[in-house]
N, C-alpha and C positions, 0 to 999 in steps of 0.2 A: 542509597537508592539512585538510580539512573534511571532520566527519561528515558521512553524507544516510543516511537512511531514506526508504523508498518502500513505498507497499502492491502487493498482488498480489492479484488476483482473477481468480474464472475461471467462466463455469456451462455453457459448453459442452467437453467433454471433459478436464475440469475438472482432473482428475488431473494428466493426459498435460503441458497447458498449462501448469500451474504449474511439474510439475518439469522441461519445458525450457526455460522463462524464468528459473527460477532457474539451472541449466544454462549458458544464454548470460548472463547475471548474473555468472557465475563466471567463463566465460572471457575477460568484455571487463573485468571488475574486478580478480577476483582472489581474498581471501578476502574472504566475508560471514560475518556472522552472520544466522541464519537465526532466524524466531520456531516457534511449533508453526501448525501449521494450525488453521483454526475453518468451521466452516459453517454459512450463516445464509441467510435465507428472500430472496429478491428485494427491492428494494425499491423502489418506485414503480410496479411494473409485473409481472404474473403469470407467471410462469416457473421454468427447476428452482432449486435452490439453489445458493448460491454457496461455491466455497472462498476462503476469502483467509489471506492472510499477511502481515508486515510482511520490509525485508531494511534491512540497515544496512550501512557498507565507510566506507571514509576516499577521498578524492577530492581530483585537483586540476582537476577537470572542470568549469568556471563553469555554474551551474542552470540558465539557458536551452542550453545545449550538452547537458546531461544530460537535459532534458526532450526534446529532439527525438529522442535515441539508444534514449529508453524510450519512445517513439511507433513510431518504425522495427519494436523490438524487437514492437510490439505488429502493424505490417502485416505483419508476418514470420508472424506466427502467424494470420493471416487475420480481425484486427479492421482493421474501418470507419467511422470517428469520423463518417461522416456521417448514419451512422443516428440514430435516435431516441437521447434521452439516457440513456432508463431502459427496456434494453433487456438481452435477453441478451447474452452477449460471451464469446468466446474467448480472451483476454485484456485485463485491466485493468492496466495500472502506472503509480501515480500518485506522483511525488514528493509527496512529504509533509514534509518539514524539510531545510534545506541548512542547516547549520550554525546559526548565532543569526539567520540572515538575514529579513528580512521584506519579502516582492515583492506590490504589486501591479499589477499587469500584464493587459492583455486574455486573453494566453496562459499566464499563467500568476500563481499565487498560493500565495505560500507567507507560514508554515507553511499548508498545506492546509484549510479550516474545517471539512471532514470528523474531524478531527483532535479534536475537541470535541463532533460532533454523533451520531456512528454509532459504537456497540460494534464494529462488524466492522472498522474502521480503528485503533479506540483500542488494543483489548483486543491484536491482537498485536506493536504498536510497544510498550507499555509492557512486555510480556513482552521483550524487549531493550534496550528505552532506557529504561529508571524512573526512574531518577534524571536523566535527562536533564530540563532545564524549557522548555516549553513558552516557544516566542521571541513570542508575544505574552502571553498569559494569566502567566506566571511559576511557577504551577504543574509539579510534575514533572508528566511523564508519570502515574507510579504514583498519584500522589496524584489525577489527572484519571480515573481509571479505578476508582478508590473512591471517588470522588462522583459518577460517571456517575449519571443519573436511574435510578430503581427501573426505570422501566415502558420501560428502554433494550431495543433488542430482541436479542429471545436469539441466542446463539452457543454453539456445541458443537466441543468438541475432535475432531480428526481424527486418526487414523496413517493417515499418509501419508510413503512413505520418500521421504527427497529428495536420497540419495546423500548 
């Protein structure tokens, strides 16, 4: 089995999205653990705010198989990867670490470089995995998330139930 963690974002009915992606997360995995919610402003491009969250489970699902199943999971819920990159969305679910693995690939790259660059990605994987370390940097998590830069952009805690 191998850990994965994946992010979750959402800024079109943002709520709703999240808790049935994690929902269908649950039914096709099994248990996760779940981080808290944060929401944090757009970025690239002018729009509402986003919720995001981190989600972790053990897997024997190889990472290009679990990336296309969290693609699916996202036209299910009426995202279109062919629009604009820095756009609103209805849902986002990015793998973000498959174990100590390091891919890179057209389709796909892990660990994720968002992983090191954006508070809205770091802040709720290290709320679940901190002591996990970072497969290229070596760094834990926790420790990547106390030396994120000052001027990293803000995020705010959510209650938000998620069953």
């Amino acid at each position: 089995m191998t850990p994965v963690y994946i992010s979750i974002g959402s800024n079109i009915n943002r709520g709703a999205n999240i808790r049935s992606a994690i929902a269908a997360l649950r039914s096709r995995f099994g248990s996760l653990i779940v981080s808290p919610v944060y929401e944090s402003e757009a970025v690239g491009f002018k729009g509402a705010a986003f919720y995001n969250a981190a989600v972790g489970w053990q897997t024997e699902t190889d990472a290009p198989v679990l990336n296309a199943e969290l693609r699916a999971m996202e036209r299910i819920h009426g995202r279109r990867r062919s629009e604009a990159k820095f756009c609103s969305r209805s849902l986002d679910l990015d793998l973000l670490i498959w174990g100590d693995a390091v891919i890179q690939r057209p389709d796909l790259i892990l660990p994720r470089p968002e992983i090191l660059e954006q508070a809205y990605v770091l802040r709720p994987l290290a709320d679940i995995a901190g002591d996990m370390r970072h497969p290229r940097d070596g760094r834990t998590l926790r420790e990547l998330w106390l030396q994120l830069k000052p001027n990293a952009q803000p995020i705010r805690p959510v209650e938000l139930d998620l069953g």
